[in-house]
KEZA-301150 format. One record per residue: x, y, z of N, C-alpha, C, O in turn. Coordinates in steps of 0.1 Angstrom, whole numbers, padded with zeros to 4 digits, always signed. Example, Ala and Ser with C-alpha at 12.3 -4.5 7.8 and 13.67 -1.06 7.14 Angstrom:
KEZA-301150
+0132-0057+0078+0123-0045+0078+0132-0033+0078+0142-0033+0085/+0128-0022+0071+0137-0011+0071+0129+0000+0079+0134+0011+0080/
END
This chain:
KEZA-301150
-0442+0184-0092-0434+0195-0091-0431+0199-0077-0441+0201-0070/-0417+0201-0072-0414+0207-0063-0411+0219-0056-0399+0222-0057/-0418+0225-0050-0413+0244-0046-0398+0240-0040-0393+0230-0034/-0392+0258-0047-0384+0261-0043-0384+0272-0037-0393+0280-0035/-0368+0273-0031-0371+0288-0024-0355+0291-0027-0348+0281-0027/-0350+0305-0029-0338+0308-0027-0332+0308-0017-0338+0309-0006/-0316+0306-0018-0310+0306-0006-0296+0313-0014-0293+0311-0025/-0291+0322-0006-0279+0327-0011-0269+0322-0004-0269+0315+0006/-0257+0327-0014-0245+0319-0018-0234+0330-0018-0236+0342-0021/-0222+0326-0014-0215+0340-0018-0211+0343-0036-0216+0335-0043/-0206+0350-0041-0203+0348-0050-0188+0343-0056-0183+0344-0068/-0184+0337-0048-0169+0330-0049-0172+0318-0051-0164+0311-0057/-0188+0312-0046-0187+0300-0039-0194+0296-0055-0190+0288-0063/-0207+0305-0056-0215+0302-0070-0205+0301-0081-0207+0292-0089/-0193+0309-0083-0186+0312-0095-0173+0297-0093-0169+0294-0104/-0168+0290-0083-0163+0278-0082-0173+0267-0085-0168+0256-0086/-0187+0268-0086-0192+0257-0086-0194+0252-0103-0191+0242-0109/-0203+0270-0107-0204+0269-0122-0191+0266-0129-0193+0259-0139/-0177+0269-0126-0166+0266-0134-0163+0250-0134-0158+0244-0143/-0169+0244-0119-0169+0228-0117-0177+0223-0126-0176+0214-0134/-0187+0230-0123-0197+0220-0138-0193+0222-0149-0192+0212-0157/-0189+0234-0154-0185+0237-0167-0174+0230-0170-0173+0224-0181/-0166+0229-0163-0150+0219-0170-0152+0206-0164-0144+0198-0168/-0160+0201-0158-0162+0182-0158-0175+0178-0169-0183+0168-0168/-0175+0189-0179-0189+0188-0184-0208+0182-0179-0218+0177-0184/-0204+0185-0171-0215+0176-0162-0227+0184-0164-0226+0196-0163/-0240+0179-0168-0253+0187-0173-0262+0191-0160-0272+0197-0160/-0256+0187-0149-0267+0189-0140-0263+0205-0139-0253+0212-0140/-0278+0209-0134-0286+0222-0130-0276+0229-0119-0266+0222-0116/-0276+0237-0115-0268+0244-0104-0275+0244-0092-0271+0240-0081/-0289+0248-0095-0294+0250-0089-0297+0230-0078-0297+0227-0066/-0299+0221-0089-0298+0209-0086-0286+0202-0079-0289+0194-0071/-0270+0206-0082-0260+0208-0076-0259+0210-0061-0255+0203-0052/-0263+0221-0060-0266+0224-0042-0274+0219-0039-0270+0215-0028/-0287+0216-0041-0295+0209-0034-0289+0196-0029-0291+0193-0017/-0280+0184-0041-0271+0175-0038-0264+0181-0028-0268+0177-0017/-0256+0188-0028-0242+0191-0018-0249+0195-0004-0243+0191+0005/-0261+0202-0001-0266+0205+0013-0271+0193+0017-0272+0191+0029/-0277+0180+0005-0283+0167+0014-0270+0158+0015-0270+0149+0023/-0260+0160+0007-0244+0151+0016-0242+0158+0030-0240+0151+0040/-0243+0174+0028-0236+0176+0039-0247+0174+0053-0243+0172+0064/-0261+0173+0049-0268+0165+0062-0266+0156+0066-0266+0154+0078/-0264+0145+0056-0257+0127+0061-0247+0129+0066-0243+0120+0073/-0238+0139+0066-0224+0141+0070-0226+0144+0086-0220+0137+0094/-0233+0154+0088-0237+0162+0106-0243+0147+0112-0240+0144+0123/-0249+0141+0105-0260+0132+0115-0248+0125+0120-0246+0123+0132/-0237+0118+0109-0229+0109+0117-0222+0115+0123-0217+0108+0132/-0216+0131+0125-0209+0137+0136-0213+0136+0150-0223+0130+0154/-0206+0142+0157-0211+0140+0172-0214+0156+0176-0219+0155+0187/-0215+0168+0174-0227+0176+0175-0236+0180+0162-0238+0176+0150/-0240+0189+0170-0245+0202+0160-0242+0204+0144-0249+0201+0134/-0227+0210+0145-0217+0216+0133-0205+0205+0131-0198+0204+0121/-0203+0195+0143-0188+0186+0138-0190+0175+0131-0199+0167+0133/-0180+0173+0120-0181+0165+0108-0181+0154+0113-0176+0154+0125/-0184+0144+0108-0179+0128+0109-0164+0129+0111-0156+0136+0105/-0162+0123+0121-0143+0122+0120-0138+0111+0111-0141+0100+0109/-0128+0119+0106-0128+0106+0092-0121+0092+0099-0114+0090+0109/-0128+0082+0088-0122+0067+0090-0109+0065+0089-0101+0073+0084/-0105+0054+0092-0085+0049+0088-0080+0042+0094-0083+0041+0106/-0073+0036+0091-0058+0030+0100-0046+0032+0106-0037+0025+0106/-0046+0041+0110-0031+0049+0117-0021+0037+0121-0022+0029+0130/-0008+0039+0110+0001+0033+0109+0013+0042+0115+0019+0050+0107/+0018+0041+0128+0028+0045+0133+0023+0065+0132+0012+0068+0137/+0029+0072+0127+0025+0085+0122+0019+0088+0108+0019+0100+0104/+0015+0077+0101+0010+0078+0091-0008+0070+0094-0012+0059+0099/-0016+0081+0087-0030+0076+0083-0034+0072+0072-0037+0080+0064/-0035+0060+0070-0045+0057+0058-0056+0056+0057-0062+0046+0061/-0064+0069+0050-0078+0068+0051-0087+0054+0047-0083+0044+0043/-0102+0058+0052-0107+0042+0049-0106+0042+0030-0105+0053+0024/-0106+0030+0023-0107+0030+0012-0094+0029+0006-0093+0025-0006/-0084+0034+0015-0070+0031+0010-0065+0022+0003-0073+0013+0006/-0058+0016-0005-0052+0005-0010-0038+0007-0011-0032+0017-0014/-0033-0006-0007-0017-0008+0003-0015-0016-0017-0023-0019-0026/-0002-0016-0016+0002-0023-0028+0017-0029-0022+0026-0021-0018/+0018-0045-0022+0034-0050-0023+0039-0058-0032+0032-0067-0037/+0053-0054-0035+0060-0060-0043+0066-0069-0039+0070-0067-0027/+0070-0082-0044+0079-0087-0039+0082-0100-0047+0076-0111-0047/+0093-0095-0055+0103-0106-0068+0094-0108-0081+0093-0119-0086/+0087-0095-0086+0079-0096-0091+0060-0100-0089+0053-0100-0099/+0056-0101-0079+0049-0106-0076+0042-0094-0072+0049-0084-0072/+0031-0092-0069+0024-0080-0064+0008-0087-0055+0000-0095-0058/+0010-0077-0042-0004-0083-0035-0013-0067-0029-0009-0055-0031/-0021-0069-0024-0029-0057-0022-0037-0060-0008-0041-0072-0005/-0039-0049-0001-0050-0049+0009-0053-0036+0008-0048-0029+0000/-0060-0032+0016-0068-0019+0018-0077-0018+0032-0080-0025+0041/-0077-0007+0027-0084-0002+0044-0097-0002+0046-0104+0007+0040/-0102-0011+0054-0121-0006+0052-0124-0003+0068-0122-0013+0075/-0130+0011+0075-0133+0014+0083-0121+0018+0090-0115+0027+0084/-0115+0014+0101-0104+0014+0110-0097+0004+0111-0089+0003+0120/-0096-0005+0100-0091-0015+0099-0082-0019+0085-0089-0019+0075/-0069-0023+0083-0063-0028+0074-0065-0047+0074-0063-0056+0081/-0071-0044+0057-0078-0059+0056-0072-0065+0044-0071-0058+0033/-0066-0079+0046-0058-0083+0040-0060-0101+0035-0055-0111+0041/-0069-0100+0022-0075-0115+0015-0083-0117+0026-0078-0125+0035/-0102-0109+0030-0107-0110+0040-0105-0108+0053-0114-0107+0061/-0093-0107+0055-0088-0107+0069-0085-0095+0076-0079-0087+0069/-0087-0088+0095-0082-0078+0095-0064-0077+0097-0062-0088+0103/-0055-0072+0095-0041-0073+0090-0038-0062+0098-0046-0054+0103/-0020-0059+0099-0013-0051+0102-0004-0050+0090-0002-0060+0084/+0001-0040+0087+0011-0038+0077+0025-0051+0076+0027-0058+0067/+0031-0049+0088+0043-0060+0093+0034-0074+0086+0037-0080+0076/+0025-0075+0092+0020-0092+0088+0014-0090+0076+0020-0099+0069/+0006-0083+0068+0007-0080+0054+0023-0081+0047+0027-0092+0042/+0031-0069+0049+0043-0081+0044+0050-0094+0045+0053-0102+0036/+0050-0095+0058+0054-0114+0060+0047-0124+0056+0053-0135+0055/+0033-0122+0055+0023-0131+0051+0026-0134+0032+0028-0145+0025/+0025-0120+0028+0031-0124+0010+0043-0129+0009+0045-0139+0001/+0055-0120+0017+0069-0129+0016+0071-0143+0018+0077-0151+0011/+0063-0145+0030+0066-0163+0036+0058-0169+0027+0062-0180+0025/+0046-0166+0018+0038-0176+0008+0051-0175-0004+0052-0186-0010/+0058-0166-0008+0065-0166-0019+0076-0177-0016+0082-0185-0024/+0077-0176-0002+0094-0182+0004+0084-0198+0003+0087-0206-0006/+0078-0200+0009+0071-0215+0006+0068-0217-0008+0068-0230-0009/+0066-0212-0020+0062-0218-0027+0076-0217-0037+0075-0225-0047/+0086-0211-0037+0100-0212-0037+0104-0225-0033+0103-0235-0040/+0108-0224-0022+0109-0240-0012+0102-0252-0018+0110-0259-0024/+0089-0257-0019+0081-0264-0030+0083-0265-0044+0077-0273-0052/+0090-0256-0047+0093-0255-0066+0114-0260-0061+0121-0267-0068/+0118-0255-0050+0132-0261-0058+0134-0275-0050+0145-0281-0052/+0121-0282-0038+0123-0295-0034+0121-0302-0046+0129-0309-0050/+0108-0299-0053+0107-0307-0066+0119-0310-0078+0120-0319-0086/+0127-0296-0077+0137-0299-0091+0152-0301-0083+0161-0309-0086/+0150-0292-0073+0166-0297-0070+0174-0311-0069+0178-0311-0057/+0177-0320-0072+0184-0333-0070+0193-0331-0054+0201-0322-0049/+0187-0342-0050+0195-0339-0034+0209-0350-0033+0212-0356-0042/+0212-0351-0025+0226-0360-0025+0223-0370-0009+0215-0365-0001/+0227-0379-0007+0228-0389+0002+0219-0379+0013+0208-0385+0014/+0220-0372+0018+0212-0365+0030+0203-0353+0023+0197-0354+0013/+0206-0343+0031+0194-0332+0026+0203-0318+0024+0199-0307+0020/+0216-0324+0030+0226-0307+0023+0233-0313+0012+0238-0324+0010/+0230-0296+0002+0237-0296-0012+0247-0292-0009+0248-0283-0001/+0261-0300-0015+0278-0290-0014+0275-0281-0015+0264-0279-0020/+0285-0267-0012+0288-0257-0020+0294-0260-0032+0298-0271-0035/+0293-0250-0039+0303-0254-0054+0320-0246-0048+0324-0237-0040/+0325-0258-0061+0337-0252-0055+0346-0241-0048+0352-0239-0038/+0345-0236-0059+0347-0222-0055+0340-0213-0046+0342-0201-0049/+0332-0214-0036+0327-0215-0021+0333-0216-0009+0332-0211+0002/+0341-0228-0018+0346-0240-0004+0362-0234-0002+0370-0241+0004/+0366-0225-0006+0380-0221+0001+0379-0209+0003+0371-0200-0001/+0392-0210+0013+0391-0188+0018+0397-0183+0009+0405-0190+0003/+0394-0171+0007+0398-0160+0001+0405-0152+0006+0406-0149+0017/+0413-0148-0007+0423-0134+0003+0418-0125+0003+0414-0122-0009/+0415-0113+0013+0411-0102+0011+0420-0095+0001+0433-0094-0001/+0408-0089-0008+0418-0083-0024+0418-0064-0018+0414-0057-0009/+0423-0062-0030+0423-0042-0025+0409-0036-0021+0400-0042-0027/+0404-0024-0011+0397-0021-0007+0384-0029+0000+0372-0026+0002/+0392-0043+0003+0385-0054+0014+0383-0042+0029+0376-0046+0038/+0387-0032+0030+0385-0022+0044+0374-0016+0046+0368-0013+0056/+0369-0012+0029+0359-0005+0032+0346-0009+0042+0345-0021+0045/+0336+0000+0046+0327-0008+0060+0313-0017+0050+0305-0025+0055/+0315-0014+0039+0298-0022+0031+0305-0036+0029+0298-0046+0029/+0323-0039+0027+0327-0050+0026+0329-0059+0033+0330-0070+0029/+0332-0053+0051+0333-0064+0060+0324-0073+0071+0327-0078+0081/+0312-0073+0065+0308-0081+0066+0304-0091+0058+0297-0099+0064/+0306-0096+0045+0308-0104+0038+0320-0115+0036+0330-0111+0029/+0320-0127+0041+0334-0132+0036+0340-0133+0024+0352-0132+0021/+0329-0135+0017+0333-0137+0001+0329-0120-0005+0320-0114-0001/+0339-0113-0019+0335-0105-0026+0328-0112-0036+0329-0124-0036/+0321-0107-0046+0313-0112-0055+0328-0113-0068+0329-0121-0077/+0336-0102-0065+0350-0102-0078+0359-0114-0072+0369-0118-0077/+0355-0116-0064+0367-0130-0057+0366-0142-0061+0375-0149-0064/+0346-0147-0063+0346-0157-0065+0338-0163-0081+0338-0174-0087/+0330-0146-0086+0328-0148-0100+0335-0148-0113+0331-0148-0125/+0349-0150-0108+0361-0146-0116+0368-0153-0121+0374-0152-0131/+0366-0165-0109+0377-0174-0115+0378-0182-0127+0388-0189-0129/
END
């Protein structure tokens, strides 16, 4: 058996704690509660750097964004999905430590290579290693109505120019 001793609490602090236990159903004691929460908050001071200042928290600071430690990054790409996450100060990516930029190009260029390897196998090549265009490719087009707008001139071809014929 272990002595106790009281320690006071305000009453804002006791009446948020009891409503936490009460609505996560949780059986533990209140009094057992704080004793938990005062030995987190000692492991907490020891790793600070005085007296009263907390641990500064862990992360990856990406440009003006922080991702705390523990984070998990998620990418998409043509269906495909890959993951890293943050452990300490570091973004780690299939073992490795990573940057965001090379976390994306690293999953894009494996999808772009194994693309590349799936259509060397099926594609049929012709005397060298360039495929024609198909026909309708291979001539110019007239610019048709609203060819001015600015999202259309950089494209030679419209998609109604050459899906149409």
């Amino acid at each position: 058996m272990s002595a106790t001793t009281s320690v006071n609490l305000s009453p804002h602090t006791l009446l948020a704690l009891l409503e936490y236990l009460r609505d996560t159903g949780a059986t533990t004691d209140p009094a057992e509660a704080v004793d938990i929460a005062v030995r987190h908050w000692l492991a907490a001071m020891k790793q600070g750097t005085g007296d009263n200042a907390p641990a500064a928290p862990r992360g990856y600071q990406w440009k003006s964004l922080f991702l705390p430690d523990g984070t998990w990054l998620r990418m998409a790409y043509r269906g495909d999905h890959e993951y890293a996450h943050v452990e300490g100060d570091r973004l780690m990516y299939k073992g490795r430590p990573s940057t965001p930029n090379k976390f994306a190009s690293d999953h894009t260029k494996h999808r772009a290579q194994r693309l590349a390897r799936h259509l060397d196998a099926t594609v049929p090549r012709t005397g060298g290693s360039v495929i024609p265009l198909p026909p309708m490719m291979q001539r110019d087009v007239e610019p048709g109505p609203r060819w001015t707008e600015p999202e259309r001139r950089k494209f030679r071809y419209r998609l109604e120019d050459v899906a149409f014929d």
